[in-house]
N, C-alpha and C positions, 0 to 999 in steps of 0.2 A: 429579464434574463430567464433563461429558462433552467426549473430544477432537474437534473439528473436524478441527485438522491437526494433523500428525506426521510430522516428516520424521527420515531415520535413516540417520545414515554417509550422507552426498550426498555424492557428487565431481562435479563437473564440472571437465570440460581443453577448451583450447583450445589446439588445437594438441599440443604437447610441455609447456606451462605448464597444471599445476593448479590453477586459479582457488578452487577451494572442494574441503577435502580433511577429508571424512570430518562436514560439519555432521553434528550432530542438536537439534532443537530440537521443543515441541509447543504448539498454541493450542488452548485453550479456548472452549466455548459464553462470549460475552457477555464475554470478554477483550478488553483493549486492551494488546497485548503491543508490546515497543520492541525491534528488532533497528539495534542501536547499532555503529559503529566507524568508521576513519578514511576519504579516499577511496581506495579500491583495494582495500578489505578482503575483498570477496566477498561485500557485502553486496545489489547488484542482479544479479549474478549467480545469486545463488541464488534470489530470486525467480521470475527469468525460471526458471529450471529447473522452478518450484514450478509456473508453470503453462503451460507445456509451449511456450516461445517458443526456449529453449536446450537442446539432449539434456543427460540426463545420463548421466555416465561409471559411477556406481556407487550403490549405496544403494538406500533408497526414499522415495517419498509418498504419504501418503495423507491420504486427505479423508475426511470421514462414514465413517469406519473402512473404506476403501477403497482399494486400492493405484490409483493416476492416472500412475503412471509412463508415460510413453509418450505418454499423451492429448494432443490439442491442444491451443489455447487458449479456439476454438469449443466444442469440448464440453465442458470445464472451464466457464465463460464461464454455459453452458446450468441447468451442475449450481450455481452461486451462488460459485464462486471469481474473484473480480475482483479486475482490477490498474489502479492508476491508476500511468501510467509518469515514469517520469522524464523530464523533458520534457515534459510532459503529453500532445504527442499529439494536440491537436486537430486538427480537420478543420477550415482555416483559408479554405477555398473556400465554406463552409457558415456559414450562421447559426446563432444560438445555439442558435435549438427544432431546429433539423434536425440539429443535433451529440446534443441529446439524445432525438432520437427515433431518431436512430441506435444512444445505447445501449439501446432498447429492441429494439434488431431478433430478438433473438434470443428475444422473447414473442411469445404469440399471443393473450394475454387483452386485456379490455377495459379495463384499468385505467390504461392507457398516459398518456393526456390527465393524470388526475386526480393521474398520480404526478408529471409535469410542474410541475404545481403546486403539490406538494409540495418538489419542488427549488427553483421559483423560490421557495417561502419558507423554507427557509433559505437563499435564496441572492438579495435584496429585487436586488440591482446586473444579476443576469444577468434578471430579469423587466422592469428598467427598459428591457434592451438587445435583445430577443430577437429582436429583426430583424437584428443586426447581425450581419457577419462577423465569425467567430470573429479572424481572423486581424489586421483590426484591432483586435484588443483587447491591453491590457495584460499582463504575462506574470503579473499574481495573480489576475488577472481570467480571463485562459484556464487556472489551475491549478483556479479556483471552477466551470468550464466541466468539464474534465477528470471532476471529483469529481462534480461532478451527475451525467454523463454514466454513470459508474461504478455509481451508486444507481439510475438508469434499468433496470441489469439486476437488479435484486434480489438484492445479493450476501448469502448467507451468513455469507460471509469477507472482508472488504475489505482487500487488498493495497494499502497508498501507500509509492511508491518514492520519498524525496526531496522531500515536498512542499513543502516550502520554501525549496527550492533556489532562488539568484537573486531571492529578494524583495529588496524594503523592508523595515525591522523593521514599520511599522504594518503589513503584509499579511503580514507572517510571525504577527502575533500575532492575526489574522484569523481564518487558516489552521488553527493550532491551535486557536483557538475552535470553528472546524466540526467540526473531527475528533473533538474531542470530546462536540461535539452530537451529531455522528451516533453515536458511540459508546451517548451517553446513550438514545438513540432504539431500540438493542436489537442495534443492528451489531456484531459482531464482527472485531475488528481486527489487522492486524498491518503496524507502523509502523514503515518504514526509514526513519533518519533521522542525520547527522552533527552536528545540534544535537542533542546528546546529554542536555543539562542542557531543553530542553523539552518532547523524549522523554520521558524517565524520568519528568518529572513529572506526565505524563497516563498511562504505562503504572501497568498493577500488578503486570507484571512483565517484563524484559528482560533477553537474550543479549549478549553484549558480542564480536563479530568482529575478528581481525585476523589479517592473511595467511591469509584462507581457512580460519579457525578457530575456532570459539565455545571463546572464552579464560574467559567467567565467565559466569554466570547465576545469577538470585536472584529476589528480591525488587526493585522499580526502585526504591523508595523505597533500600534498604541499599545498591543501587549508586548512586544518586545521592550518596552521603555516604563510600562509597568512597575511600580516598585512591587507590587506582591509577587508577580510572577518573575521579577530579577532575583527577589531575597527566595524563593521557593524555588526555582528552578536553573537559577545562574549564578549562586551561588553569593549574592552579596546581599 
């Protein structure tokens, strides 16, 4: 199989506090990987590091067998590592087509229009809307915003920080349906998330974080059946 990413011993500090001390973790071509733990783990911390929104303190990363330490998120961005952030981040002054024609800014092909319309079908609510402002929209509505917008740059590697952070359960089980569509579609994934039990069950395989530390890693299926990570994460 071939690595996409690979990250190795990452520190990041803020400040005097060690946020993420000594990760290492790696994704695969055509993986749906789950970086699972509680909130404060170092789990969007290290993301941001991954692509180059927060310095890192130590370690490395790399993409397509390539150290990226350093880089920004524009050129990361360029190379097919994208993030969809927590919060989502829309551009709430802008409509819907203009949020996703924004994430195509950083193409120069002609394919732009046609991929437009690829998003709006897997996504039939944002093509009902696409005049509207982003920002009157609902927050699963502007996370389905976010994720298109995300696909607009042809990610590689698709980064989601949290996506179902603040739903409803029907838009929570939305959410995960897409993620897994796009996965299905040939996307390569890697999914942070504190529902841990609907992580694991679309990853095939996941990192388990806490205090700034990949505590377990496996198979997602043998951690979802786990007793540390049920009684820690699921609540029994």
């Amino acid at each position: 199989m071939t690595t996409l990413l690979k990250v190795t011993g990452l520190r990041v500090s803020y400040g005097g506090i060690q946020a993420v001390k000594g990760v290492s973790f790696e994704v695969f071509e055509g993986e749906l990987v789950s970086l699972i733990g509680a909130n404060g783990a170092g789990k969007t911390t290290t993301l941001k590091a991954i692509t180059g929104i927060q310095p890192s303190a130590g370690g490395d990363i790399e993409y397509c067998g390539k150290s990226i330490k350093g880089q920004g998120p524009w050129d990361l961005v360029k190379q097919g590592l994208v993030m969809v952030p927590e919060g989502r981040g829309t551009f709430t002054r802008m409509t819907i087509t203009e949020n996703l024609q924004m994430g195509a800014f950083v193409r120069n092909d002609k394919g732009v229009e046609a991929d437009i319309d690829k998003v709006f079908a897997i996504f039939p609510r944002l093509k009902e809307r696409r005049n509207q402002l982003a920002g009157t929209m609902s927050g699963g509505e502007q996370q389905m915003l976010a994720m298109g917008r995300a696909l607009m740059a042809q990610p590689k590697v698709l980064l989601l920080d949290e996506p179902s952070m603040g739903l409803s359960p029907i838009m929570v089980d939305k959410i995960f349906e897409v993620v897994n569509d796009i996965h299905g579609r040939g996307t390569t994934v890697l999914l942070v998330e504190q529902n841990a039990s609907r992580a694991l069950q679309l990853a095939s395989r996941g990192y388990v974080m806490d205090s700034g530390e990949v505590t377990m890693s496996g198979d997602a299926k043998q951690l979802l059946n786990d007793p540390k990570v049920r009684a820690a994460y699921l609540g029994e």
